[in-house]
DOMAR-33557 format. One record per residue (C-alpha): residue in one letter; residue number from 1; x, y, z. Coordinates in pm, 1 decimal, decimal comma, m for minus. Each point is the difference from the previous one (the first is absolute). Layout:
! DOMAR-33557
code = a&pos = NUM&xx = X&yy = Y&zz = Z
...
***
This chain:
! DOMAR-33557
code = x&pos = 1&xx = 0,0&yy = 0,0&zz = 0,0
code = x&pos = 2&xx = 291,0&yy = 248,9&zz = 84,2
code = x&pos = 3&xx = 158,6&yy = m21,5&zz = m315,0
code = x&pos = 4&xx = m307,9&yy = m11,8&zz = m229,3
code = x&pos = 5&xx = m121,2&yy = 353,6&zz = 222,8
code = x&pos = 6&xx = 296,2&yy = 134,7&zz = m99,0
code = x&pos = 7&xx = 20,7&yy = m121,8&zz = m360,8
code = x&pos = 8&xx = m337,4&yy = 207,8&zz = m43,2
code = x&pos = 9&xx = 85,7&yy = 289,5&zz = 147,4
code = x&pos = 10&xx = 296,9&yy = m8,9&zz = m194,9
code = x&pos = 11&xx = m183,6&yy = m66,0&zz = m329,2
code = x&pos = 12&xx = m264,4&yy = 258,5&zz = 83,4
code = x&pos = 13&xx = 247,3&yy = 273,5&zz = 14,1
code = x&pos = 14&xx = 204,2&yy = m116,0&zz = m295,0
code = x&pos = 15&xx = m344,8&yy = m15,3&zz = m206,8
code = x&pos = 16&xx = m77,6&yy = 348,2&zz = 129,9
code = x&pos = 17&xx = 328,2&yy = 154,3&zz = m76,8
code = x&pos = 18&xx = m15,2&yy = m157,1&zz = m351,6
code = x&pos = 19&xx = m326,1&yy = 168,8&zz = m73,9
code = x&pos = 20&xx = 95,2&yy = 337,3&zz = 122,1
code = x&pos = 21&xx = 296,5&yy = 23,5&zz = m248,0
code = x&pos = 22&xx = m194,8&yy = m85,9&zz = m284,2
code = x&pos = 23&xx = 188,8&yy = m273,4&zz = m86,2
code = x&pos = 24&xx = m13,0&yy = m232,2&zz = m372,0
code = x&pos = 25&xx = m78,5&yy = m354,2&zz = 242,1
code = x&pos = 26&xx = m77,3&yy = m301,7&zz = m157,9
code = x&pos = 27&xx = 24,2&yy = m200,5&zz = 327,7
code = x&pos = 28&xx = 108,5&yy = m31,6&zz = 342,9
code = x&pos = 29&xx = 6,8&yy = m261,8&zz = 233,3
code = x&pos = 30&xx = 154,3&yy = m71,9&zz = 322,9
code = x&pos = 31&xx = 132,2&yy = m272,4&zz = 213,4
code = x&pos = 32&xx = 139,9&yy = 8,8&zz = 344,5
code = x&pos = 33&xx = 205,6&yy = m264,3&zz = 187,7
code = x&pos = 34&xx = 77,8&yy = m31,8&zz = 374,8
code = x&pos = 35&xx = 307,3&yy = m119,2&zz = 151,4
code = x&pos = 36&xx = 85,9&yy = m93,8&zz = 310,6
code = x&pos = 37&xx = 398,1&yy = m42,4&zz = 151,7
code = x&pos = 38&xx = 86,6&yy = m48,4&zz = 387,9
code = x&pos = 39&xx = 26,7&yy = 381,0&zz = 64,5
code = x&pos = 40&xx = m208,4&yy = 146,9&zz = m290,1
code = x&pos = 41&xx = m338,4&yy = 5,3&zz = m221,1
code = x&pos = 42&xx = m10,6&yy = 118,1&zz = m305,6
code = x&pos = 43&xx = m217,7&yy = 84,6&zz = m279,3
code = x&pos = 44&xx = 78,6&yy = 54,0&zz = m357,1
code = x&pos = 45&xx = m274,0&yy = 156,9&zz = m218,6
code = x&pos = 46&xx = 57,7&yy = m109,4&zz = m388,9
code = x&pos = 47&xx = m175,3&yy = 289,5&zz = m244,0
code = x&pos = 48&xx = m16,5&yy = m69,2&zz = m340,7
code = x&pos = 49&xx = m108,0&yy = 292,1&zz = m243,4
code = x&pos = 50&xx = m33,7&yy = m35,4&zz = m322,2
code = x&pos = 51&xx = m26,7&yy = 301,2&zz = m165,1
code = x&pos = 52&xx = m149,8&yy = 71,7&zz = m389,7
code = x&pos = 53&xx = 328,1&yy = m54,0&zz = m255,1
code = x&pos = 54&xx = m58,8&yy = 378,7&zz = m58,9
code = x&pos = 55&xx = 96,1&yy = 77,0&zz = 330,7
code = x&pos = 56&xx = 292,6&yy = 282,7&zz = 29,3
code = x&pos = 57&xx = 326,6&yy = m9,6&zz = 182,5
code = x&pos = 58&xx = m128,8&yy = 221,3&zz = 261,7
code = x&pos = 59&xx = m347,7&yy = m200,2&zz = 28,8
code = x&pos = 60&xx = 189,1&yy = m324,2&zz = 76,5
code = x&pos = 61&xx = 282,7&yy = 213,7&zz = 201,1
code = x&pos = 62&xx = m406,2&yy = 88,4&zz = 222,2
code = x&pos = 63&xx = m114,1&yy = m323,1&zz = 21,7
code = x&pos = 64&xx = 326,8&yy = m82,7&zz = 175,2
code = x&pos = 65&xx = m0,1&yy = 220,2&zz = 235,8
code = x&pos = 66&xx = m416,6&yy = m45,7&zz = 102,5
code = x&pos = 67&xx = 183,4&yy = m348,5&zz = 83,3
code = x&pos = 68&xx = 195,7&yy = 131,3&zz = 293,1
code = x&pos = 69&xx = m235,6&yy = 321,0&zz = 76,6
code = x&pos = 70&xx = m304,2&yy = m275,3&zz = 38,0
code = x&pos = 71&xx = 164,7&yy = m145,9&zz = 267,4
code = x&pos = 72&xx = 114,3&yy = 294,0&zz = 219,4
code = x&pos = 73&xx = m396,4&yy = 133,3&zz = m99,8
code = x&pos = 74&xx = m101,2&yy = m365,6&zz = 154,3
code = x&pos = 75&xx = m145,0&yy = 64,6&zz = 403,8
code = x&pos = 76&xx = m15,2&yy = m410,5&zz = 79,5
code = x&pos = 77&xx = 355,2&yy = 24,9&zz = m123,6
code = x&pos = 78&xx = 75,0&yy = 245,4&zz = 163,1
code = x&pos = 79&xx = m118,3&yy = m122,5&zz = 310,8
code = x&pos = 80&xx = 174,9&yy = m347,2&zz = m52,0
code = x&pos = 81&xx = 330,3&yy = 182,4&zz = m11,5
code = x&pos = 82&xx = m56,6&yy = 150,3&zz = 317,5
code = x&pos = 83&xx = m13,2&yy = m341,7&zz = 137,7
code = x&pos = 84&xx = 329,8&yy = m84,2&zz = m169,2
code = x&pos = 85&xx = m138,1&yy = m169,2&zz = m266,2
code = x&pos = 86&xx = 259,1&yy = 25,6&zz = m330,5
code = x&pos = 87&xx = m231,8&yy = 108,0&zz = m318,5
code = x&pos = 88&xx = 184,7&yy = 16,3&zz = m341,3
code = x&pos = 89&xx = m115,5&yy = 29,2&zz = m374,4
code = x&pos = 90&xx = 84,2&yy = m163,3&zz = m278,8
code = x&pos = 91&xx = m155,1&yy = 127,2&zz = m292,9
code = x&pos = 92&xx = m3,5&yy = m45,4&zz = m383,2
code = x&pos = 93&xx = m79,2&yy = 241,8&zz = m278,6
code = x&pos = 94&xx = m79,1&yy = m135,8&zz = m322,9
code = x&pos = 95&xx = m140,5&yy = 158,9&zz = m322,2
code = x&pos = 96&xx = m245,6&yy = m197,0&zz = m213,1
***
């Protein structure tokens, strides 16, 4: 439940900061992974955007950086880091 809470919040935000900049999307999808050590958690949110083959240099240069932003713009994540919890993304940009 923890890591699917905060794979929608994360999604959420990266769909809302996706339509704010206008951006040529074909699709976007998202998976999230947890993993556990002795002395940490971690989860590691997977975005993949595909973006129209139009797309410009500084459209896919966006959609990178809504990858990071929609983390830091993420309040369960937010919250989990608080608590220690490690939170990293991993994201792909493709054009299509």
């Amino acid at each position: 439940m923890l890591i699917a809470s905060a794979a929608a919040c994360y999604t959420s935000v990266l769909v809302s900061m996706i339509e704010s900049r206008d951006l040529p999307v074909v699709d976007v999808a998202v998976d999230s992974e947890g993993l556990t050590s002795d002395d940490e958690f971690k989860i590691i949110h997977h975005p993949r955007i595909v973006l129209s083959e139009k797309a410009t240099e500084k459209q896919i240069q966006s959609a990178n950086r809504i990858c990071a932003a929609a983390d830091r713009g993420c309040t369960v994540a937010n919250l989990l880091k608080k608590a220690d919890v490690k939170i990293e993304v991993q994201g792909e940009i493709f054009t299509k």
